[in-house]
Backbone bond lengths (Angstrom), bond angles and torsions (degrees), N, CA, C in turn:
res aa  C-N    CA-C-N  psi(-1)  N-CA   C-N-CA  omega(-1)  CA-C   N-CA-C  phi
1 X - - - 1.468 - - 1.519 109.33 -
2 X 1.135 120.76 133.97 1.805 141.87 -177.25 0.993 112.67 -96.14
3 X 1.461 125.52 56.75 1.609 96.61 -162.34 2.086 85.32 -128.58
4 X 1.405 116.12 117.31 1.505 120.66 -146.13 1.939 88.71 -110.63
5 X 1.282 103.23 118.80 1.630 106.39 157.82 1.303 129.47 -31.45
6 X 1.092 134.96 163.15 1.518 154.51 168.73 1.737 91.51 -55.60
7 X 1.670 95.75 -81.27 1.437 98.31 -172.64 2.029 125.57 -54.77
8 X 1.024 107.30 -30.96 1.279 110.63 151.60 1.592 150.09 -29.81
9 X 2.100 75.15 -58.87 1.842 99.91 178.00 1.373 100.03 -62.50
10 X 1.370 117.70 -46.68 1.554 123.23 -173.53 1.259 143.66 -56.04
11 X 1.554 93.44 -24.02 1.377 102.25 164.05 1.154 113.01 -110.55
12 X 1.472 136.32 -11.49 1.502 128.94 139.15 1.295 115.43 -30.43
13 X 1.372 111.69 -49.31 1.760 115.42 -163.07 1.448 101.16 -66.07
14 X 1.661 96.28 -57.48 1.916 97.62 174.89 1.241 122.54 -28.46
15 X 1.404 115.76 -80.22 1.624 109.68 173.78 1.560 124.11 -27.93
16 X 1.483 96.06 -44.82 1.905 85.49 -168.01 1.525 95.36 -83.38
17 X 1.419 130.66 -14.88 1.297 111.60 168.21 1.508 132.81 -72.98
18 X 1.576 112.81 -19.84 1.353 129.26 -162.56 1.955 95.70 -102.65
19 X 1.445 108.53 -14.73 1.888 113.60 -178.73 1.729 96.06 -63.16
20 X 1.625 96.72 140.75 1.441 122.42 156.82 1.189 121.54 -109.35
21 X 1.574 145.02 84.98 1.151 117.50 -160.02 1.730 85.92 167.55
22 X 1.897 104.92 169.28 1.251 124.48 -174.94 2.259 83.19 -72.71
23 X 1.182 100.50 141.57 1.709 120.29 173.87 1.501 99.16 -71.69
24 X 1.047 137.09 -9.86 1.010 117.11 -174.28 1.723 109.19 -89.24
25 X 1.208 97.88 -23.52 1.932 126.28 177.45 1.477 96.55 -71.52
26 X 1.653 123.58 -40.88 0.912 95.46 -167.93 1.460 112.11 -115.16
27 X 1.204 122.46 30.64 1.784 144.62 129.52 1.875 104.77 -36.60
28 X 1.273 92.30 -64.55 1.788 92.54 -168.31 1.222 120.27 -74.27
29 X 1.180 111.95 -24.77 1.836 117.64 167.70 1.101 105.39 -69.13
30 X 1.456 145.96 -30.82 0.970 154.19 -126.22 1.706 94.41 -117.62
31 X 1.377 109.31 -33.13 1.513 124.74 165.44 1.155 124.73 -69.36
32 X 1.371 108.59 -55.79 1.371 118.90 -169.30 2.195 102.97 -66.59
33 X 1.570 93.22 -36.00 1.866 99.45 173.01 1.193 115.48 -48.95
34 X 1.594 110.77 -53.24 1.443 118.18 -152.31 1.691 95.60 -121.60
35 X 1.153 106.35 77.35 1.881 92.67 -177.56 1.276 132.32 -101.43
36 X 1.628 103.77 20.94 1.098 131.42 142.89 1.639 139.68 -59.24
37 X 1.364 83.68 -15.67 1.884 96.96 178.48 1.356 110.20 -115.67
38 X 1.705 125.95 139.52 1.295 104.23 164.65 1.893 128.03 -69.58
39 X 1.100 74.03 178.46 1.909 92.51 -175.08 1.987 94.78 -54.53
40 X 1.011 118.13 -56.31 1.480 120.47 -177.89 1.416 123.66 -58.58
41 X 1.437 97.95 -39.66 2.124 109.12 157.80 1.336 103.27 -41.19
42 X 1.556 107.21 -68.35 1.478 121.76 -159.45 1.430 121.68 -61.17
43 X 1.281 124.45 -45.42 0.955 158.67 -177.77 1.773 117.21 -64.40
44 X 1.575 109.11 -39.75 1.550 129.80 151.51 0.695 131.10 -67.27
45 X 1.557 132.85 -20.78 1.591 143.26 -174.16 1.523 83.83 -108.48
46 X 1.612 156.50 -40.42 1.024 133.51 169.56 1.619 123.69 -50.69
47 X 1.255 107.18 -50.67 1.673 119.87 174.71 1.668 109.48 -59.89
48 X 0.891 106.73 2.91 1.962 106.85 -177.88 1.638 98.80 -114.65
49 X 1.644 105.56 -40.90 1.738 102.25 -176.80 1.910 111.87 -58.83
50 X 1.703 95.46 -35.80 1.268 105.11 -173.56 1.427 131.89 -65.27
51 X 1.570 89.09 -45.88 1.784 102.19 160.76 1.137 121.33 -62.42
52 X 1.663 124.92 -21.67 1.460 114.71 176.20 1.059 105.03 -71.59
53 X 1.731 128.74 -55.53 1.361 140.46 -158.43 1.821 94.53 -55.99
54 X 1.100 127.47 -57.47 1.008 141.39 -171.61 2.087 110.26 -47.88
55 X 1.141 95.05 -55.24 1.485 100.37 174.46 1.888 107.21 -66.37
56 X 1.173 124.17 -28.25 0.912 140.00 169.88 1.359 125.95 -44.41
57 X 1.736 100.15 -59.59 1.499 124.28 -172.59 1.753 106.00 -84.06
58 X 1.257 95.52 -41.97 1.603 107.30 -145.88 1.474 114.92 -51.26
59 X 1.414 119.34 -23.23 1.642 125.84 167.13 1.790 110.13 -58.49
60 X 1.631 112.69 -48.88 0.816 101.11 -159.23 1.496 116.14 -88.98
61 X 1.343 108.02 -1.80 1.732 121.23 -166.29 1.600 93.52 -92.37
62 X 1.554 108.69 -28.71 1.502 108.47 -168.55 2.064 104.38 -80.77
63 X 1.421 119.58 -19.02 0.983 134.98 167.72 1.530 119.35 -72.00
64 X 1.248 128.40 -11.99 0.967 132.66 161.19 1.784 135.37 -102.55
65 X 1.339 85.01 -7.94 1.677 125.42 -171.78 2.129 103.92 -35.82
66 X 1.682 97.01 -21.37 1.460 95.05 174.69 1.440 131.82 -89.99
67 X 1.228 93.69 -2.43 1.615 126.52 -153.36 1.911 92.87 -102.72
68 X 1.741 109.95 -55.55 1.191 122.25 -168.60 1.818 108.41 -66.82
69 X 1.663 104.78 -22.97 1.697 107.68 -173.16 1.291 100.34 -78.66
70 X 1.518 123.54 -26.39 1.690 115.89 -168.57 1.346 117.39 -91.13
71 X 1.632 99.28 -23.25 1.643 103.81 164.84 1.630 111.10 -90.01
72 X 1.319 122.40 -6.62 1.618 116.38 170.67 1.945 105.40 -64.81
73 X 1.967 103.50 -54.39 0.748 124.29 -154.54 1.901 113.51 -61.99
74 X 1.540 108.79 -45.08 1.343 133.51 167.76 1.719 106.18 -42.40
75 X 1.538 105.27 -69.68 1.400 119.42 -172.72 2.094 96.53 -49.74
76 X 1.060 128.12 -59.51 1.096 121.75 -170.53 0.926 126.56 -71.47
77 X 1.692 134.62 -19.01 0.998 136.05 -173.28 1.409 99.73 -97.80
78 X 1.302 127.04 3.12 1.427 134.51 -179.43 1.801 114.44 -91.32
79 X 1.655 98.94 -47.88 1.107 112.31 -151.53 2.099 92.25 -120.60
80 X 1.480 115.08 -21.37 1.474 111.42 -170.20 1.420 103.23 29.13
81 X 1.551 119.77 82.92 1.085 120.94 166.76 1.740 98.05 -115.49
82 X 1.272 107.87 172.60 1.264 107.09 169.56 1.493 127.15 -121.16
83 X 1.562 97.52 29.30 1.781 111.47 175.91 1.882 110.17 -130.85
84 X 1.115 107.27 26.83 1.350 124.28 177.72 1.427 121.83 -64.04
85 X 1.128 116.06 -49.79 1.516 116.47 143.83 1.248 130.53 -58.76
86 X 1.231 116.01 -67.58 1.669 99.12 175.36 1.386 111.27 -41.03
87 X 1.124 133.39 -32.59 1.642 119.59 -155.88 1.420 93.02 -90.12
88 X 1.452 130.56 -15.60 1.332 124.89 -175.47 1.742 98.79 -72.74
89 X 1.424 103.09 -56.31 1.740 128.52 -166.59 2.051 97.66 -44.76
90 X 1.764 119.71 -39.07 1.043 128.86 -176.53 1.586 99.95 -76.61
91 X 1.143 123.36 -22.76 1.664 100.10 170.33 1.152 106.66 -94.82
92 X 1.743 132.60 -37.81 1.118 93.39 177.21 1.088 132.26 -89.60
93 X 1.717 126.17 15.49 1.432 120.76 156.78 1.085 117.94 91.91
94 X 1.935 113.85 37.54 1.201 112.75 176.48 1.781 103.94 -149.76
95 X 1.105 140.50 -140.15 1.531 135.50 -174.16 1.446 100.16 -121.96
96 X 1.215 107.81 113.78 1.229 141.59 179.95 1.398 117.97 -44.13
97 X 1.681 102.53 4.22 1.486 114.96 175.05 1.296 104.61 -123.90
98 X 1.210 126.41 -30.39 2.008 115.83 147.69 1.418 115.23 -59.16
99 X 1.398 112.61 -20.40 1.502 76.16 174.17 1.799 110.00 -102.68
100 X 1.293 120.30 7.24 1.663 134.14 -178.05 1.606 101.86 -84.51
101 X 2.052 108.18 -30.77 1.531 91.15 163.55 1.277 147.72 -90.47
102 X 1.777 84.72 -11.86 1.956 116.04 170.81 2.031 93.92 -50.72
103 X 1.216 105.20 -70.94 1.313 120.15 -146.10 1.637 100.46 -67.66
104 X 1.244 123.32 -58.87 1.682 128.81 156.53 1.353 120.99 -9.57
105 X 1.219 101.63 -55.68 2.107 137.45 -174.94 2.053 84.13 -59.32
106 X 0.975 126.38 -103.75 0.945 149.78 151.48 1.747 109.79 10.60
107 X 1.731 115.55 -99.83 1.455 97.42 164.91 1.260 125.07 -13.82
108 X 1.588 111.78 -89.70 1.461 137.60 -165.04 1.876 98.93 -73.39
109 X 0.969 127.92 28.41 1.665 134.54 -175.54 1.899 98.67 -56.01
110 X 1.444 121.80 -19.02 1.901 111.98 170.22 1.782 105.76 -80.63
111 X 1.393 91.44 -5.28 1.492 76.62 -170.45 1.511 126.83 -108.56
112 X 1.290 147.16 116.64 1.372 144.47 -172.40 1.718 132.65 -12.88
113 X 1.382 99.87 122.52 1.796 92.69 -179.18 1.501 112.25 -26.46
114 X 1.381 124.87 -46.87 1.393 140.98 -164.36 1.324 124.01 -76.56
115 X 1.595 112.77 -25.26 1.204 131.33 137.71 1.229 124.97 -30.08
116 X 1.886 109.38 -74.40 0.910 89.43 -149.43 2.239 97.08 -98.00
117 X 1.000 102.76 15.89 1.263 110.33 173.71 1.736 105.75 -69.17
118 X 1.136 105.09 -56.39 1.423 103.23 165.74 1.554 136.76 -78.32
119 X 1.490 96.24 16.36 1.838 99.91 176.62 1.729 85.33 -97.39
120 X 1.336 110.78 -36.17 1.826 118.51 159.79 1.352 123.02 -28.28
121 X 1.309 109.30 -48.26 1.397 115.31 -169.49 1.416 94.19 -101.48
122 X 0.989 126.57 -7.10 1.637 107.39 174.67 1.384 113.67 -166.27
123 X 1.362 111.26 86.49 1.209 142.31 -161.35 2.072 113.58 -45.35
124 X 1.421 94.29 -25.00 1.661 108.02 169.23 1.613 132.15 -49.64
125 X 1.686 72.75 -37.44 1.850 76.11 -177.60 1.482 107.84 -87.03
126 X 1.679 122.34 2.53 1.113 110.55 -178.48 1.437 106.34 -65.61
127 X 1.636 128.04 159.81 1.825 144.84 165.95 1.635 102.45 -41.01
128 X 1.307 83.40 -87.70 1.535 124.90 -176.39 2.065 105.36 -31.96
129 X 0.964 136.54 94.70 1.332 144.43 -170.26 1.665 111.07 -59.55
130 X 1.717 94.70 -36.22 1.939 105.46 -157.69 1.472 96.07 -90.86
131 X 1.635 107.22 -26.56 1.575 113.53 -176.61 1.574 117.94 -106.24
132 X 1.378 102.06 21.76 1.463 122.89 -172.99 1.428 79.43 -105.91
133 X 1.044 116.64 -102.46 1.856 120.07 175.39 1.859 128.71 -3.72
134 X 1.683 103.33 -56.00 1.372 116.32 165.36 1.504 121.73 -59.79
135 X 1.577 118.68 -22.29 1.596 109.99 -175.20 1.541 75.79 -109.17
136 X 1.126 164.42 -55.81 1.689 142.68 -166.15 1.699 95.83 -53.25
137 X 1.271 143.92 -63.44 1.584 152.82 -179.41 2.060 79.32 -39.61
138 X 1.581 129.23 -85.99 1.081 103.03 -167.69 1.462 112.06 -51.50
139 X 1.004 118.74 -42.89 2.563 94.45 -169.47 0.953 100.36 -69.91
140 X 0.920 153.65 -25.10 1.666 139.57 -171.82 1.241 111.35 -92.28
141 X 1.807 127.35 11.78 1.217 109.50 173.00 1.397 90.37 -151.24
142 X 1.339 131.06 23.15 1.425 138.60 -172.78 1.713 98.91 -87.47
143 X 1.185 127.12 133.88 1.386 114.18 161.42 1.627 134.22 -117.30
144 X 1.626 94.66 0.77 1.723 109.03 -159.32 1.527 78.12 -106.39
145 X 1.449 152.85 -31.68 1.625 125.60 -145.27 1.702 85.55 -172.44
146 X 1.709 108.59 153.61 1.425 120.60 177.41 1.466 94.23 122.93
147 X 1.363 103.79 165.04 1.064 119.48 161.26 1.786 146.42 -60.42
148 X 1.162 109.95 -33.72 1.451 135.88 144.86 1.424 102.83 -39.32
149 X 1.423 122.49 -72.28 1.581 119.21 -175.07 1.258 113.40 -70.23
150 X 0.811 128.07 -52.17 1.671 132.26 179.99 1.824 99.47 -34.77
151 X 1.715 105.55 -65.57 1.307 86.65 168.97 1.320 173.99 -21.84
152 X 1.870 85.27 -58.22 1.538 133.92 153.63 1.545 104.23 -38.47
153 X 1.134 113.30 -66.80 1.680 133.57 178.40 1.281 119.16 -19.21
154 X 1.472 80.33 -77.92 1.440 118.70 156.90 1.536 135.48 -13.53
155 X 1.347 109.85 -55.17 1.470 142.44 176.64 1.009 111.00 -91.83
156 X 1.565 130.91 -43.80 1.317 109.15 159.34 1.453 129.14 -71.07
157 X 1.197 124.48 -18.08 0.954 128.95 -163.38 1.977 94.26 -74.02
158 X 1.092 111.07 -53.23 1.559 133.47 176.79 1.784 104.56 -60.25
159 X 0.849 128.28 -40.07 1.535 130.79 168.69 1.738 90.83 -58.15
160 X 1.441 131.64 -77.07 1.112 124.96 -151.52 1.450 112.19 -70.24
161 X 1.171 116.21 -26.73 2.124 111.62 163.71 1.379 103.48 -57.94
162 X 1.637 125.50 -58.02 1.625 115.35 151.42 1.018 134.28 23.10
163 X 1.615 84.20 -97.52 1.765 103.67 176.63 1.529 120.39 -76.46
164 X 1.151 125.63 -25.69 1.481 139.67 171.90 2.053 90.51 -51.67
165 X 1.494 119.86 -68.95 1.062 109.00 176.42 1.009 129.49 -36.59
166 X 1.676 123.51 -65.67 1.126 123.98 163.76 1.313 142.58 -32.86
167 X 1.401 92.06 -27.92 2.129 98.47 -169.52 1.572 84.65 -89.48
168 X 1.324 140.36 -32.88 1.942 142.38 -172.12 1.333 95.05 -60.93
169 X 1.399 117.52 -75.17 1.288 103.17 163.10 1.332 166.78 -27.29
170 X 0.987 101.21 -47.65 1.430 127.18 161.87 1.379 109.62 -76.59
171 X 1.599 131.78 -24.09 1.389 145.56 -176.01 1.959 90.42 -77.77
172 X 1.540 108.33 -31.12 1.224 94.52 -178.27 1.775 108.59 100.45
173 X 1.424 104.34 13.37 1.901 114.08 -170.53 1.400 70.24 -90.06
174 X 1.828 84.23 162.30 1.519 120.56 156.32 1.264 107.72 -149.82
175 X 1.916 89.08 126.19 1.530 108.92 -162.46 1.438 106.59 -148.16
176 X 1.150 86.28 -179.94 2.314 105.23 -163.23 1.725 84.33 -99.99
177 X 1.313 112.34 110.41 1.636 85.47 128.07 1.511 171.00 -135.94
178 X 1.499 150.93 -107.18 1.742 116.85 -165.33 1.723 69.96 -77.42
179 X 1.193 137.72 -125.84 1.525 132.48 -159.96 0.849 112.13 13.88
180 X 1.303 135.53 -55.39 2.029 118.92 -170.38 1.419 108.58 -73.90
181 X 1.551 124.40 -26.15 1.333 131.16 167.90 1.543 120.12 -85.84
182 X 0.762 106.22 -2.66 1.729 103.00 157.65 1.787 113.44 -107.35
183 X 1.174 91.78 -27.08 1.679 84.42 166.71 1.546 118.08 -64.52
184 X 1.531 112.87 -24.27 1.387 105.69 170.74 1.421 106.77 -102.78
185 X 1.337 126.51 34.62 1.033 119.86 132.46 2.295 98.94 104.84
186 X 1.402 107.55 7.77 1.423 109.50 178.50 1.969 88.23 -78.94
187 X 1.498 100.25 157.26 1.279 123.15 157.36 1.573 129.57 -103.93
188 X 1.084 111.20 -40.69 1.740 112.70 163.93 1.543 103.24 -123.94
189 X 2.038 96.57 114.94 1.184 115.47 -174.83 1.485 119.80 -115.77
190 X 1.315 142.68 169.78 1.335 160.54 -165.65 1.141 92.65 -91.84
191 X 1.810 125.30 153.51 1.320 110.93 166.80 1.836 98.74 -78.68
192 X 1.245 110.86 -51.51 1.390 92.88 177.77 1.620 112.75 -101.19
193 X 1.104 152.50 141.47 1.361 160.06 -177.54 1.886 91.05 -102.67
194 X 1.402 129.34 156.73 1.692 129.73 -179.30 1.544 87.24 -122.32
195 X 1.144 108.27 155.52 1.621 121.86 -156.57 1.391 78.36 -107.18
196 X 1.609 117.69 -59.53 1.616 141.71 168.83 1.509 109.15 -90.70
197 X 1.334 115.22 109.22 1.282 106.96 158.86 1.385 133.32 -50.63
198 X 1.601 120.24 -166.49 1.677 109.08 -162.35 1.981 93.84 -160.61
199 X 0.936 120.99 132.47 1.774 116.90 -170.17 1.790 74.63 -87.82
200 X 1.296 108.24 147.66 1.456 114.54 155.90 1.866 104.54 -150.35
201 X 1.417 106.67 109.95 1.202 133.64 -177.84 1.987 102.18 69.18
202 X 0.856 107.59 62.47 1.441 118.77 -170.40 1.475 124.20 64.48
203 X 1.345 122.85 -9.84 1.506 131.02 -172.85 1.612 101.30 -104.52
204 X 1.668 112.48 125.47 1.329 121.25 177.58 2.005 100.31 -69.11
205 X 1.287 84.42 157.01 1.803 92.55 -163.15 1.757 102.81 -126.46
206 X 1.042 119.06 108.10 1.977 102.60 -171.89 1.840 86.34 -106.32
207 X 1.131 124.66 -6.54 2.116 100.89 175.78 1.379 95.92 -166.61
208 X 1.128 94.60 169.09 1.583 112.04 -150.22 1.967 96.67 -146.10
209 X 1.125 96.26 109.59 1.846 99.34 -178.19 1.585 106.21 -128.14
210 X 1.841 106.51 116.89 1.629 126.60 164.12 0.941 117.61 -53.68
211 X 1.099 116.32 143.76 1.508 112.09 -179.60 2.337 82.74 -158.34
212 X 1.495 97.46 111.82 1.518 130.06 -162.78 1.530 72.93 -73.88
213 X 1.176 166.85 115.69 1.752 143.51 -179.13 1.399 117.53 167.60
214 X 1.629 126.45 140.51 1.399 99.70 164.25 1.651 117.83 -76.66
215 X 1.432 145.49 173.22 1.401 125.23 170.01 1.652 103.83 -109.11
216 X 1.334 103.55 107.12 1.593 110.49 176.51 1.481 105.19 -102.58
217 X 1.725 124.29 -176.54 1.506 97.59 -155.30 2.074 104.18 -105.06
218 X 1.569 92.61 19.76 1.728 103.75 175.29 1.299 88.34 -84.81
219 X 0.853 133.17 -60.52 1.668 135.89 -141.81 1.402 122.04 -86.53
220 X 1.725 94.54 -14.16 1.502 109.20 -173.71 1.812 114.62 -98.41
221 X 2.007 93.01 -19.43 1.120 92.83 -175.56 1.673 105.24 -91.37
222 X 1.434 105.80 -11.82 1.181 107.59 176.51 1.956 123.82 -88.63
223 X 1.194 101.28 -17.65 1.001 124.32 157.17 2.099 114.44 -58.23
224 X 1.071 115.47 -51.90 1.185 118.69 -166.69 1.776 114.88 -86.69
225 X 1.847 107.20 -22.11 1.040 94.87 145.45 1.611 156.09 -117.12
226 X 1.654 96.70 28.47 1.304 111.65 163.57 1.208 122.34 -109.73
227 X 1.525 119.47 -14.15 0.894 123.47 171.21 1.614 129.75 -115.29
228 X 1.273 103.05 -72.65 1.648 116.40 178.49 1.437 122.94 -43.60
229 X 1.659 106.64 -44.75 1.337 96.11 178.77 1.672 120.54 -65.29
230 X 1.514 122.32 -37.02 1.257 123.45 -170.13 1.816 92.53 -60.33
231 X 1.606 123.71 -39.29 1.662 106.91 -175.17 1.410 92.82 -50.57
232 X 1.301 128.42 -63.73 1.270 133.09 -134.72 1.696 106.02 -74.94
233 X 1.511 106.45 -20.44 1.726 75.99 178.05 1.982 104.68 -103.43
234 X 1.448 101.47 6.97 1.566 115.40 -169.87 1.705 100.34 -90.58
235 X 1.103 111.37 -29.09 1.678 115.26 -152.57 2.266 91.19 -124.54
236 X 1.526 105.93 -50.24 1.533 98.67 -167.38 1.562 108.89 103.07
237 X 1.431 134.88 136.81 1.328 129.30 -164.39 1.208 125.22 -12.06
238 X 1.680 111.53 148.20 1.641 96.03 176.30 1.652 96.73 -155.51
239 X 1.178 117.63 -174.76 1.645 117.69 166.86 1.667 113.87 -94.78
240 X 1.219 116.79 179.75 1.368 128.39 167.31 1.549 116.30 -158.97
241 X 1.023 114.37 76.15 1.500 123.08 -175.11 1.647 121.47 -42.84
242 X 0.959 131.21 103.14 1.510 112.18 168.00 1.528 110.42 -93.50
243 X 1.500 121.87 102.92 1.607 126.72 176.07 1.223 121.78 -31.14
244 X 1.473 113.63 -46.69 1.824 145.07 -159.51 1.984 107.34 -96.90
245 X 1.127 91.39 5.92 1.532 97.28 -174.51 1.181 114.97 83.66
246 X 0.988 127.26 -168.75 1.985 141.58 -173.99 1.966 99.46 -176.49
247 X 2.082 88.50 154.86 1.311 102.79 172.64 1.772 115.77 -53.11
248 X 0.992 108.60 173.27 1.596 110.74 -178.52 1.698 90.69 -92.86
249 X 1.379 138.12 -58.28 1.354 110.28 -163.33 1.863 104.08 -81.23
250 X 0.904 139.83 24.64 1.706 124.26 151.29 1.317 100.18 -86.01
251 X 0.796 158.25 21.64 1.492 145.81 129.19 1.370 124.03 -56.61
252 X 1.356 116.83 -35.79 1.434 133.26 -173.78 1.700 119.35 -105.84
253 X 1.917 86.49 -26.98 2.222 85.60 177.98 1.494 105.13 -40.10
254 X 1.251 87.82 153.84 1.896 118.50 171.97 1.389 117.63 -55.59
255 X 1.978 108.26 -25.01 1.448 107.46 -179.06 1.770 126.02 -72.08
256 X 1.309 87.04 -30.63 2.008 98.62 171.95 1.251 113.42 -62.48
257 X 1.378 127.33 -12.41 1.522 113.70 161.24 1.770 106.37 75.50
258 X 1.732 105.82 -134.38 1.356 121.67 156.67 1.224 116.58 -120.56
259 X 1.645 107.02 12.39 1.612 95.56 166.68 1.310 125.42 -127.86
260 X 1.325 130.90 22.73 0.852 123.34 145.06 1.603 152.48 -123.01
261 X 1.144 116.23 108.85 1.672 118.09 -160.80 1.744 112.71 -73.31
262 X 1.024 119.54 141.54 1.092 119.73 -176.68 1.768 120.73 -108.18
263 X 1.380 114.82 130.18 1.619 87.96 165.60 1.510 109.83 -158.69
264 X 1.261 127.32 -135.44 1.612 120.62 -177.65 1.307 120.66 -141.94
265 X 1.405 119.35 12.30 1.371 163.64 -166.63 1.237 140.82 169.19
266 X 1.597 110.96 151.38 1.765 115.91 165.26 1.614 124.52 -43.89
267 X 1.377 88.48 111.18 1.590 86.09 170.45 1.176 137.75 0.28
268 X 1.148 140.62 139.65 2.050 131.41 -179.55 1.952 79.74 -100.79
269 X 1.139 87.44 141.81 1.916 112.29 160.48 1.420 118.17 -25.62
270 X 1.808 102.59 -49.61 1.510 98.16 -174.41 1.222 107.32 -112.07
271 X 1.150 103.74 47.48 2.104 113.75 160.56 1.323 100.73 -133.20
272 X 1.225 123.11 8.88 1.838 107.02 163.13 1.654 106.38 -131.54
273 X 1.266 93.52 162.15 1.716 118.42 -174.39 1.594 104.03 -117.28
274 X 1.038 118.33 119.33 1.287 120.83 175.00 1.841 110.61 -106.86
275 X 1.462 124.87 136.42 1.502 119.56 -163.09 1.575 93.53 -82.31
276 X 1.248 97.35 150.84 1.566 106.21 165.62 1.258 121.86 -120.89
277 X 1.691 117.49 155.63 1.950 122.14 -164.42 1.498 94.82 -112.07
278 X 1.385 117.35 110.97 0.943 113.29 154.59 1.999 118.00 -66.69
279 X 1.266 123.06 112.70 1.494 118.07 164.59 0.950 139.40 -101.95
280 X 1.442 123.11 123.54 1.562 128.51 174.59 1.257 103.20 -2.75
281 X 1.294 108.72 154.68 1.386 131.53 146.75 1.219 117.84 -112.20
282 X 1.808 107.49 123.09 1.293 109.08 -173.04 1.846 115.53 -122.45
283 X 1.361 110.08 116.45 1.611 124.11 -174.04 1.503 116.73 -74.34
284 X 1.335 123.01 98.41 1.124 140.98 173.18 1.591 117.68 -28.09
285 X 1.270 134.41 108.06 1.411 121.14 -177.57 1.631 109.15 -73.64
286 X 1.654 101.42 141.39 1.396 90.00 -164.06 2.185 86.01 -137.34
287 X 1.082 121.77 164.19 1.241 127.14 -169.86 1.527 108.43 -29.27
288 X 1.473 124.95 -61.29 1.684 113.29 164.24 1.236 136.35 -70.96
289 X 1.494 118.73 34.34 1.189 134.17 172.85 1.664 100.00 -53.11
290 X 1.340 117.44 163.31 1.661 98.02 169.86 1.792 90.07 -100.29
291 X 1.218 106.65 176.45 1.752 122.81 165.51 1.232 109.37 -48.40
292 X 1.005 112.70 -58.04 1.722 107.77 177.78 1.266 128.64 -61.43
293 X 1.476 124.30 6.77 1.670 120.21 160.61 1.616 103.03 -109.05
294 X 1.241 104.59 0.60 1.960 104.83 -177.56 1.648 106.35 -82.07
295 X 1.457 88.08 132.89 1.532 78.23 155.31 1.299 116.55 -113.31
296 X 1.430 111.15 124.29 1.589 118.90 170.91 1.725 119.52 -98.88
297 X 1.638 98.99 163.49 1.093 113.37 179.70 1.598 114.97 -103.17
């Protein structure tokens, strides 16, 4: 069970706030500190610190964005190295691919968001030869933001509805899922919807939503109001798994209401109740049937 203290989270957070260095370095420190958590705990609560810092910074880094091209440009034409960005992206403390799209934006500023989103994704078509090289050196070693990761994301995120299926199944549920509920026409769906509900620890449960993620209390509160609450007053209690663990007080915030349960895995066997049908019994008419169970023509 993942389920990480207040005081814990906090000094988790500390470290990755007080790190100088490529994030991927500070994944493994972050391991070797806390080696009580897996790499995917750890590793989830980094990608959430980063995106905050990032939403944080990103106005003001993008305000300077003219300032950052003449000192990119100086440093390289001095030194033609091909880690000039990253080493910039490590002081200022964000993913070395926000700041490759700040600066991109900027250069190439005649040319289309879509442009230059895709000189992003594929560093070839960039002009510039020395600064073609420096943003491919950042994606290929970026791990918090880019396209490469997003992917990654992506796939896990899709592996763990997967297995979420698999374990329902095999649990013996029967359920809708987001595809069978948009075919009838819902817009924000459950990954699994229960055709039959399921008691789990005395509370009936009608959907069950993955979340590949750690649950910290930004993501959970944001989670609950774009998402969870509309299941919960559309559908009636449900779960929300966080794979990667979650804080100890989002289990209890004020925003889950009565419908939403929180935890860090699929149910264990002997925490759910599944309903049972009792069915007729029905007696085959057989030559001494009397007349009165026949139907004639």
């Amino acid at each position: 069970m993942v389920v990480i203290s207040v005081k814990r989270f906090t000094e988790i957070q500390n470290f990755i706030r007080n790190y100088h260095g490529l994030f991927v370095n500070c994944n493994k420190e972050l391991e070797a500190k806390f080696p009580e958590y897996s790499s995917d705990t750890l590793g989830s609560i980094t990608a959430k610190e980063v995106v905050q810092r990032v939403k944080s910074n990103h106005s003001k880094i993008s305000a300077k964005a003219a300032s950052l091209v003449k000192e990119y440009q100086a440093t390289a034409r001095q030194t033609l190295a091909h880690d000039v960005l990253q080493k910039m992206a490590i002081e200022l403390q964000i993913p070395s691919i926000v700041l490759c799209r700040i600066l991109l934006a900027k250069i190439y500023s005649d040319m289309a968001k879509s442009e230059v989103n895709e000189m992003l994704r594929m560093p070839d078509l960039i002009p510039d030869s020395l600064l073609a090289v420096n943003v491919s050196y950042c994606l290929y070693s970026e791990t918090m933001d880019g396209p490469i990761t997003d992917l990654v994301r992506r796939f896990i995120g899709e592996e763990y509805e997967v297995r979420l299926k698999k374990m329902a199944r095999d649990a013996g549920m029967v359920f809708y899922d987001e595809g069978d509920l948009r075919r009838t026409g819902y817009d924000k769906t459950p990954d699994l919807k229960m055709a039959v509900p399921f008691m789990y620890r005395g509370q009936v449960i009608n959907w069950i939503e993955s979340k590949a993620s750690f649950g910290d209390m930004d993501s959970h509160k944001r989670y609950v109001k774009d998402q969870l609450s509309s299941y919960g007053n559309r559908f009636g209690p449900g779960i929300v798994i966080y794979w990667f663990g979650y804080l100890e007080s989002i289990a209890d915030c004020p925003e889950n209401g009565n419908y939403v349960i929180v935890t860090d895995g699929f149910p264990a066997k002997d925490e759910m109740e599944f309903l049972t049908f009792n069915l007729p019994a029905f007696v085959e008419d057989d030559e001494n049937s009397s007349e009165d169970n026949r139907i004639t023509k």
